[in-house]
mmCIF file of the C-alpha atoms, coordinates in Angstrom:
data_MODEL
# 
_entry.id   MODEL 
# 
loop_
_atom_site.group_PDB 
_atom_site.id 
_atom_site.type_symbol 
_atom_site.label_atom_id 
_atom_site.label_alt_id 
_atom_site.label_comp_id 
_atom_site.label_asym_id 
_atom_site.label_entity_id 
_atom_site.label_seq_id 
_atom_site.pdbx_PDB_ins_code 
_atom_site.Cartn_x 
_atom_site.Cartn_y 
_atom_site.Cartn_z 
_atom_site.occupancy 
_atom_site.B_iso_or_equiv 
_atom_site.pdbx_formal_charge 
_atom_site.auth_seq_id 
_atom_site.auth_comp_id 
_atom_site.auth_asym_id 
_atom_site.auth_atom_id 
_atom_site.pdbx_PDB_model_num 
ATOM 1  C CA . UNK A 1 1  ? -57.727 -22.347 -40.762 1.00 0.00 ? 1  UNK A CA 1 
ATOM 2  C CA . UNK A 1 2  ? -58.627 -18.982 -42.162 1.00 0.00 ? 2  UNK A CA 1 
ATOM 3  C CA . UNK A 1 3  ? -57.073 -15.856 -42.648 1.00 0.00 ? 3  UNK A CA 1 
ATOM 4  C CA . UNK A 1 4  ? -57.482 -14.294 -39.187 1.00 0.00 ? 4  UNK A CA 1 
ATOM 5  C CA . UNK A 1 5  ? -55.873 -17.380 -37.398 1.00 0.00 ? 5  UNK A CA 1 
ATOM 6  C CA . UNK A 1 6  ? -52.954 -17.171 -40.346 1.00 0.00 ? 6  UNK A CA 1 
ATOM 7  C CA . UNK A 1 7  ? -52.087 -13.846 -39.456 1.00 0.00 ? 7  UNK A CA 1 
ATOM 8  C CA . UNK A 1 8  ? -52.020 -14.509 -35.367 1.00 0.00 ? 8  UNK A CA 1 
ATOM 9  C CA . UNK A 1 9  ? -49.250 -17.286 -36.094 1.00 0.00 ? 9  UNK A CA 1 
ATOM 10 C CA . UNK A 1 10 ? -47.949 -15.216 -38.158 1.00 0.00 ? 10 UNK A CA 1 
ATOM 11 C CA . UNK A 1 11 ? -47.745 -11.898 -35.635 1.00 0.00 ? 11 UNK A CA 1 
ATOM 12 C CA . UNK A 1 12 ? -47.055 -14.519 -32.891 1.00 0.00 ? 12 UNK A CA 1 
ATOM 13 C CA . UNK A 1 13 ? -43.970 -15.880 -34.370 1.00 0.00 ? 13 UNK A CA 1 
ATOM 14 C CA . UNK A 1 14 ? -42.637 -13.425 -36.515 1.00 0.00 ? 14 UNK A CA 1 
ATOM 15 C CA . UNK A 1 15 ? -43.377 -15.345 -40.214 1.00 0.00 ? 15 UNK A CA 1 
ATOM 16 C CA . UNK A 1 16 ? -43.291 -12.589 -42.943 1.00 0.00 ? 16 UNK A CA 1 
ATOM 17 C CA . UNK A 1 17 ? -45.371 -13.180 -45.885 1.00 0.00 ? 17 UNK A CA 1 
ATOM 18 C CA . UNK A 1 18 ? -48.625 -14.324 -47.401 1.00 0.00 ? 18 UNK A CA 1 
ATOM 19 C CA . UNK A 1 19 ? -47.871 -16.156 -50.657 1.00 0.00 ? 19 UNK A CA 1 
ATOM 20 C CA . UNK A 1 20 ? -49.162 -19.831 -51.309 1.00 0.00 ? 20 UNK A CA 1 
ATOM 21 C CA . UNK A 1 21 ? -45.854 -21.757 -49.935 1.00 0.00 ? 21 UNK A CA 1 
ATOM 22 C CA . UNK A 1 22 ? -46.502 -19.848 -46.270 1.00 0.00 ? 22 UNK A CA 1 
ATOM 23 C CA . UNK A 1 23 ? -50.058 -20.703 -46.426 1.00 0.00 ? 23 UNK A CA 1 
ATOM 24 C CA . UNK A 1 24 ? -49.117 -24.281 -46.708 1.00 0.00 ? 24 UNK A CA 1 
ATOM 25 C CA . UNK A 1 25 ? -46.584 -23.993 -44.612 1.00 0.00 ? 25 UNK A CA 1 
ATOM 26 C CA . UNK A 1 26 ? -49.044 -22.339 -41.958 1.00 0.00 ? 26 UNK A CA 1 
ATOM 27 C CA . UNK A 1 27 ? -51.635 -25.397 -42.618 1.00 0.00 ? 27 UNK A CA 1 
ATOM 28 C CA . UNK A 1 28 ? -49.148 -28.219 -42.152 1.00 0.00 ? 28 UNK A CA 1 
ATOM 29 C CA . UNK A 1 29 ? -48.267 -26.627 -39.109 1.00 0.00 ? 29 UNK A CA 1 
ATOM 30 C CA . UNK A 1 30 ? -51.699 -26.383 -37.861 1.00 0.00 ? 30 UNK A CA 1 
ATOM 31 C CA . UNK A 1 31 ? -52.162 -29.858 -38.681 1.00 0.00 ? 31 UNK A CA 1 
ATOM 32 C CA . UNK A 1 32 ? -49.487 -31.560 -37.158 1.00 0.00 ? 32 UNK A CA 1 
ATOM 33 C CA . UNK A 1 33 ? -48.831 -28.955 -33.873 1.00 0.00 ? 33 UNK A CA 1 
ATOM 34 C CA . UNK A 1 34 ? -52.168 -30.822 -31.814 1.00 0.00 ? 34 UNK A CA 1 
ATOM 35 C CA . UNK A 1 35 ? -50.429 -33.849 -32.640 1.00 0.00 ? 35 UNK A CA 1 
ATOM 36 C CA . UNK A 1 36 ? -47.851 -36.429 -30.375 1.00 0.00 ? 36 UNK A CA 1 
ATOM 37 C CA . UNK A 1 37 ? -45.576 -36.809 -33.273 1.00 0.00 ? 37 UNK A CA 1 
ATOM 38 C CA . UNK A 1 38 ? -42.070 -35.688 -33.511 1.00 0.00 ? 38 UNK A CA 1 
ATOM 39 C CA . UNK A 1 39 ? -41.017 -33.271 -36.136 1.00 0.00 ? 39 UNK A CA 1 
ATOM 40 C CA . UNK A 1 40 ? -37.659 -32.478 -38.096 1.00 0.00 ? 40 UNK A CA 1 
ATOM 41 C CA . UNK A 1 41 ? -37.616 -29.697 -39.714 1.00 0.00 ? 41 UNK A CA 1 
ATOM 42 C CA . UNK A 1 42 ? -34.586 -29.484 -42.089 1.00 0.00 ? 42 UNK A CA 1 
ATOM 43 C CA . UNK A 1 43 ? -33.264 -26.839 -44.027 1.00 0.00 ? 43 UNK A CA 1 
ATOM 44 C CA . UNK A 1 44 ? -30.536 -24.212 -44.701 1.00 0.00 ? 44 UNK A CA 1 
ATOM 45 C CA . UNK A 1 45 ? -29.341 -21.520 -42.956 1.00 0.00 ? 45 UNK A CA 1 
ATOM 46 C CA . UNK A 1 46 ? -31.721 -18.531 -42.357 1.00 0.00 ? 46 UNK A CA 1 
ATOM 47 C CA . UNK A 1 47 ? -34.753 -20.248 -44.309 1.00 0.00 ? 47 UNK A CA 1 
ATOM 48 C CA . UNK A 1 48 ? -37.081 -19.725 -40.858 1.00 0.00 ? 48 UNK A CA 1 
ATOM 49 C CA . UNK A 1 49 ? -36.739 -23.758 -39.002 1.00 0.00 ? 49 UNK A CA 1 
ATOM 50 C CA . UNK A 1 50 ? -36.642 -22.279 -35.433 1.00 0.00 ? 50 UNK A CA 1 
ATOM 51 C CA . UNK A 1 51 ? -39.923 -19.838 -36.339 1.00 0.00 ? 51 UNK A CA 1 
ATOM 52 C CA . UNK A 1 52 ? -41.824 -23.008 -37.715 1.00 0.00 ? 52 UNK A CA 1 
ATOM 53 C CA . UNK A 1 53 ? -40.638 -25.107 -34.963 1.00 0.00 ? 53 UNK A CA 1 
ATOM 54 C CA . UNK A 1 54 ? -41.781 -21.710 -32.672 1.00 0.00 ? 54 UNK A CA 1 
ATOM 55 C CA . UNK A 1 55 ? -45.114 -21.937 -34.873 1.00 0.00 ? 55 UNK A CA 1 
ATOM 56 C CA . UNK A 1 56 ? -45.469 -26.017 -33.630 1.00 0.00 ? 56 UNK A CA 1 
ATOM 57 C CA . UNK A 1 57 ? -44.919 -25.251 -30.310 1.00 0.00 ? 57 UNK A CA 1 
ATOM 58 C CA . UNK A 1 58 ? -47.174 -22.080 -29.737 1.00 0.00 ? 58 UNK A CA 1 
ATOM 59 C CA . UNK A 1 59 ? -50.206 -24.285 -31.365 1.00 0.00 ? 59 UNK A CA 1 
ATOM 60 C CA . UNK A 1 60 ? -49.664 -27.092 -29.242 1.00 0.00 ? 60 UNK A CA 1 
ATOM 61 C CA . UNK A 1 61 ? -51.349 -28.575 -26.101 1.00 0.00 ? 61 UNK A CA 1 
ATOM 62 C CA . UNK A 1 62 ? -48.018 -27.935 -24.966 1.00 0.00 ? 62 UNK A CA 1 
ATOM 63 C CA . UNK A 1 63 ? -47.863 -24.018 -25.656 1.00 0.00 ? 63 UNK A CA 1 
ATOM 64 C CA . UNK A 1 64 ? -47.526 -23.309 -21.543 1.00 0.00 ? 64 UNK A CA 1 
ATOM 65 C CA . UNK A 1 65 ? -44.584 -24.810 -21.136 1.00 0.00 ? 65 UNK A CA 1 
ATOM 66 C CA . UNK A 1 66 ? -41.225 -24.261 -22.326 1.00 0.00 ? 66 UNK A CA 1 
ATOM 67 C CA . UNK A 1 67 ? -40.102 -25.603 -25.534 1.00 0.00 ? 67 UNK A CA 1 
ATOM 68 C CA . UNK A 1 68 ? -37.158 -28.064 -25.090 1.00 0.00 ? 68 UNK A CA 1 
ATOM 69 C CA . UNK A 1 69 ? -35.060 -28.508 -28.644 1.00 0.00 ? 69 UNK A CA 1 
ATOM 70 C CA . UNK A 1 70 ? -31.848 -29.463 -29.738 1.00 0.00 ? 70 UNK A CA 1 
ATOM 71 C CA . UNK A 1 71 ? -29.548 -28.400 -32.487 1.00 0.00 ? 71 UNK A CA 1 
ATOM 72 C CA . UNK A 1 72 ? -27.282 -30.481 -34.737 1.00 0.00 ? 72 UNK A CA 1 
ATOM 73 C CA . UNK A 1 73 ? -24.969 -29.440 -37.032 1.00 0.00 ? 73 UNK A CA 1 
ATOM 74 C CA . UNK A 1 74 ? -24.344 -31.335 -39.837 1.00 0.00 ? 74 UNK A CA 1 
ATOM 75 C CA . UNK A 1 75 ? -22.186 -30.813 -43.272 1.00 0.00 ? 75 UNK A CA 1 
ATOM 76 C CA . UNK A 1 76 ? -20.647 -27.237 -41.895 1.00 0.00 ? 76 UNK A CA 1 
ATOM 77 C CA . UNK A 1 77 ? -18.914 -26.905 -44.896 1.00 0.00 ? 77 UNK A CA 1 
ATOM 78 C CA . UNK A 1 78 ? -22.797 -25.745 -46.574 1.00 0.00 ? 78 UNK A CA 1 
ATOM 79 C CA . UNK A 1 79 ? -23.881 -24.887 -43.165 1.00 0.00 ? 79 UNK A CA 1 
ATOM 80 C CA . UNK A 1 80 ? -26.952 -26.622 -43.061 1.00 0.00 ? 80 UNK A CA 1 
ATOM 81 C CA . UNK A 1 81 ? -28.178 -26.883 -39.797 1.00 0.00 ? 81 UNK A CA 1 
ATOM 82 C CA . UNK A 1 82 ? -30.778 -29.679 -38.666 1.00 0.00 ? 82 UNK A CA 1 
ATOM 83 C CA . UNK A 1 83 ? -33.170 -29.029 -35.749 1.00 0.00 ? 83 UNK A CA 1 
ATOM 84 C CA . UNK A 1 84 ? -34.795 -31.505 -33.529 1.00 0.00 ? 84 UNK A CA 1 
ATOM 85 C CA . UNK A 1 85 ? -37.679 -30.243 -31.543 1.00 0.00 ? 85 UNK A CA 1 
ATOM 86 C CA . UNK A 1 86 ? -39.216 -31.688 -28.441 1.00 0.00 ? 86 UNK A CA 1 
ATOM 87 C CA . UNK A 1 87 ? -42.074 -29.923 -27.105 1.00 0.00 ? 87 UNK A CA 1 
# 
């Protein structure tokens, strides 16, 4: 993927930066979006799960129709929230 595409997920889902961990991020999710996998994207609070799982989604053969996800919570007491995605 090159820079041009990077920035157009980027724009599209709101994704701020352009340092080496969000250009990997950015690749894995170009890899694995065109794919029939499921996902689970882990994580603490405000650390951008819903924009990557956005990111999936928009890059997907599945991008016209809506997203359909569900939200766990687990271990409140960090509040660490746990995401699962179906697209």
């Amino acid at each position: 993927m090159d820079s041009d595409e990077w920035r157009d997920i980027q724009k599209d889902v709101g994704i701020l930066g352009d340092s080496e961990a969000i250009r990997q991020l950015l690749e894995t999710i170009d890899q694995v979006a065109p794919t029939d996998i499921s996902v689970l994207i882990t994580g603490e609070s405000g650390t951008g799960k819903e924009l990557a799982a956005k990111a999936m989604h928009l890059r997907s053969e599945r991008a016209q129709s809506p997203p359909d996800h569900r939200e766990l919570r687990r271990d409140p007491g960090r509040n660490i929230r746990v995401r699962v995605i179906w697209t």
